[in-house]
C-alpha positions as semicolon CSV with decimal commas, in nm:
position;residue;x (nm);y (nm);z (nm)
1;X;-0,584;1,245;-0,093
2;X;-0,324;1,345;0,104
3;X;-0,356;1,428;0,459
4;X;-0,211;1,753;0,677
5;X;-0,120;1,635;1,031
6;X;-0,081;1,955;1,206
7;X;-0,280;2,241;1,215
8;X;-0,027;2,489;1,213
9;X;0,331;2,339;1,031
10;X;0,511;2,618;1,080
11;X;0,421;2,608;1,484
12;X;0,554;2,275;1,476
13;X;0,893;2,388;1,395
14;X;0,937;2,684;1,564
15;X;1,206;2,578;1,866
16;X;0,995;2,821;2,150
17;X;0,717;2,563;2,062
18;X;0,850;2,199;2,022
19;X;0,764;1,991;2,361
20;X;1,022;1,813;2,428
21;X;1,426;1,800;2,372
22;X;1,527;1,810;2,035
23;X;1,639;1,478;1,851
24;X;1,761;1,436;1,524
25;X;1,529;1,403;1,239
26;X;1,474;1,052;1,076
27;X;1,739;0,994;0,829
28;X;2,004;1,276;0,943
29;X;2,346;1,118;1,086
30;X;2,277;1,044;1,440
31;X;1,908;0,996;1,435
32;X;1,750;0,761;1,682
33;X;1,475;0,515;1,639
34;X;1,276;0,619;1,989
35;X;1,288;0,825;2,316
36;X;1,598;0,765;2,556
37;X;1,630;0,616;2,938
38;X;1,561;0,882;3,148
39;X;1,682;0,783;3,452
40;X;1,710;0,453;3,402
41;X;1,332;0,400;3,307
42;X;1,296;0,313;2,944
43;X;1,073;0,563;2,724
44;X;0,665;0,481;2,680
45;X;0,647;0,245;2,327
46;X;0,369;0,398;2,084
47;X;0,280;0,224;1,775
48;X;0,206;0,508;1,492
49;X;-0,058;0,371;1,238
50;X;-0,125;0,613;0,896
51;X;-0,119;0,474;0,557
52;X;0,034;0,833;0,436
53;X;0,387;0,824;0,477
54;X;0,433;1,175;0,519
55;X;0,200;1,214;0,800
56;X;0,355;0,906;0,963
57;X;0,645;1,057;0,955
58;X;0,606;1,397;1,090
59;X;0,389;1,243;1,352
60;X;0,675;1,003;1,459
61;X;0,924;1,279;1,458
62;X;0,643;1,440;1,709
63;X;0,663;1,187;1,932
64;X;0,993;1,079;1,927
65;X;1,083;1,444;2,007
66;X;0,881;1,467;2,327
67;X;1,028;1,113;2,447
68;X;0,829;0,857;2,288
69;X;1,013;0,538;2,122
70;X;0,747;0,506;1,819
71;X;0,705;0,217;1,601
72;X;0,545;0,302;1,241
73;X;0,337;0,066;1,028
74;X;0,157;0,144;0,701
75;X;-0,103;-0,063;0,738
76;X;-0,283;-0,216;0,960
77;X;-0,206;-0,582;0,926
78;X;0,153;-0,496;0,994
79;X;0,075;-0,265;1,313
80;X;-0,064;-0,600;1,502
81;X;0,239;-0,791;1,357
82;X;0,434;-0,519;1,554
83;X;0,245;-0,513;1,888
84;X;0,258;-0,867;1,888
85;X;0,663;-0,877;1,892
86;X;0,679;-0,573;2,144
87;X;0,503;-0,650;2,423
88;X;0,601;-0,359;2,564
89;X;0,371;-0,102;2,359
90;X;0,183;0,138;2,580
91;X;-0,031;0,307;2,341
92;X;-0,209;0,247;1,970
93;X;-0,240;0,564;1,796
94;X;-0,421;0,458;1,456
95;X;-0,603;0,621;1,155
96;X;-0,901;0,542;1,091
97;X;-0,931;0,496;0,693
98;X;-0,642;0,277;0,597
99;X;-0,598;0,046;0,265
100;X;-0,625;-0,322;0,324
101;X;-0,894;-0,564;0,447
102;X;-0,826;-0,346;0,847
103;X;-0,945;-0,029;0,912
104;X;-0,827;0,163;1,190
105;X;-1,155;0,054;1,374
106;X;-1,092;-0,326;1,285
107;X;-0,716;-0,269;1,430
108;X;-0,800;-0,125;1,728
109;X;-1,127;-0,393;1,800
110;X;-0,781;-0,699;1,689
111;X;-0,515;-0,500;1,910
112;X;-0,824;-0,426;2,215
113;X;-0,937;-0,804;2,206
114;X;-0,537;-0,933;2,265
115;X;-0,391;-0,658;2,457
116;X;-0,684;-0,519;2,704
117;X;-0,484;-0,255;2,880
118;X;-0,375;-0,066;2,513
119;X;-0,448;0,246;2,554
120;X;-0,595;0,362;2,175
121;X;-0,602;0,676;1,975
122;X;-0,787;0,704;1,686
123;X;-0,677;1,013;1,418
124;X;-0,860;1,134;1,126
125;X;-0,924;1,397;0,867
126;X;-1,267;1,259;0,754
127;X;-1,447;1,253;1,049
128;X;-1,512;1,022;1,368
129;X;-1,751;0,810;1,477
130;X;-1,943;0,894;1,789
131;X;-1,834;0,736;2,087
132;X;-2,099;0,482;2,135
133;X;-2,012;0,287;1,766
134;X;-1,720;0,183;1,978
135;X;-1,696;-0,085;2,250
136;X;-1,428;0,056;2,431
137;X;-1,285;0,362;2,559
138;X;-1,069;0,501;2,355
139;X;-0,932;0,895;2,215
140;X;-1,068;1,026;1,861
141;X;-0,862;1,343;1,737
142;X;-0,934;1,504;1,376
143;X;-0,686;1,588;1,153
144;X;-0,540;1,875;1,127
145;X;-0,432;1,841;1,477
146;X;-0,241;2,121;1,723
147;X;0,077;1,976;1,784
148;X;0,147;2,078;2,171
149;X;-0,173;1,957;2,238
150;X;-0,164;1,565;2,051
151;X;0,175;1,522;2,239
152;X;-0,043;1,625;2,538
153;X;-0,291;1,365;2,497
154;X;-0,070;1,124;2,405
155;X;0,116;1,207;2,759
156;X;-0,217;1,122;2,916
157;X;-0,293;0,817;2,730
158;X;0,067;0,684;2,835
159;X;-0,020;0,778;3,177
160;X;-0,322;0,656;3,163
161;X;-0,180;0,272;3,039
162;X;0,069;0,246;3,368
C-alpha cells in the first residue's frame, strides 16, 4: 500500500512555499547528494528510513532542500549499516512498518542503544504508538505530513542533537 508523504503535494512545490534554497532534484545534471558548507560548518547528517521508494525520495528531496545532507536506506538493516560508517549522523528519521526482521521501533531501540545522543523521528501512515511503549524520547509524526512544518521539526531535532 503505498504511502502519501505530504499532506498537500502541490504546497510542496509551489516556490513561495519551499523552506529552504532550491537544489537540484535527484537525478537532474548537477544534483547533489546533501546540504552545502555554510560558512564553513558542514550541513546536519539525517538518515531517511521508508521502505517506499517514492516517499523516500520526496522526503530526501525535502530535506536536502532546506540544508540537510540525507542518507536513504530501504530497510532497516541497512540504515544501522549506514550510521555505523557516518559517525557524523545527527538525526534518525525512520518509519515505523518496514519489511525485514527490523521495524522502525527495533531500528531506533539498535541505533538508541549504540549512538545515545541520536536524536529519532518516527513517521507513519498507520498510526503511532503512545509515548510510553517507548523507552526513550523521541518525535512520532503521521503520514500525510505538512511539509513546512516536518522540515520544522526536523530543524529542532538537529538542534536539539548539538
Amino acid at each position: 500500500m503505498k504511502q502519501q508523504a505530504f499532506a498537500e503535494p502541490a504546497m510542496h512545490n509551489a516556490p513561495e512555499h519551499r523552506t529552504g534554497p532550491r537544489k537540484p532534484v535527484h537525478g537532474s545534471p548537477g544534483a547533489e547528494s546533501g546540504g552545502d558548507d555554510v560558512d564553513g560548518v558542514p550541513p546536519v547528517t539525517v538518515v531517511l528510513v521508508d521502505d517506499d521508494k517514492d516517499v523516500r525520495l520526496i522526503t530526501a528531496d525535502l530535506l536536502e532542500d532546506a540544508g540537510f545532507r540525507v542518507l536513504q536506506a530501504g530497510r532497516a538493516e541497512a540504515a544501522l549499516d549506514i550510521l555505523a560508517s557516518n559517525g557524523d549522523a545527527r538525526v534518525l528519521i525512520t518509519d515505523v512498518r518496514m519489511p525485514g526482521p527490523m521495524s522502525g521501533y527495533d531500528l531506533a531501540l539498535k541505533a538508541r542503544e549504540r549512538w545515545p545522543s541520536l536524536e529519532i523521528m518516527f513517521v507513519s501512515g498507520f498510526g503511532l504508538p503512545e509515548r510510553r511503549r517507548l523507552y526513550f524520547d523521541c518525535l512520532l509524526v503521521s503520514k500525510p505530513f505538512n511539509p513546512d512544518e516536518f522540515v520544522n521539526q526536523v530543524r529542532g531535532l538537529a538542534e536539539r542533537a548539538n
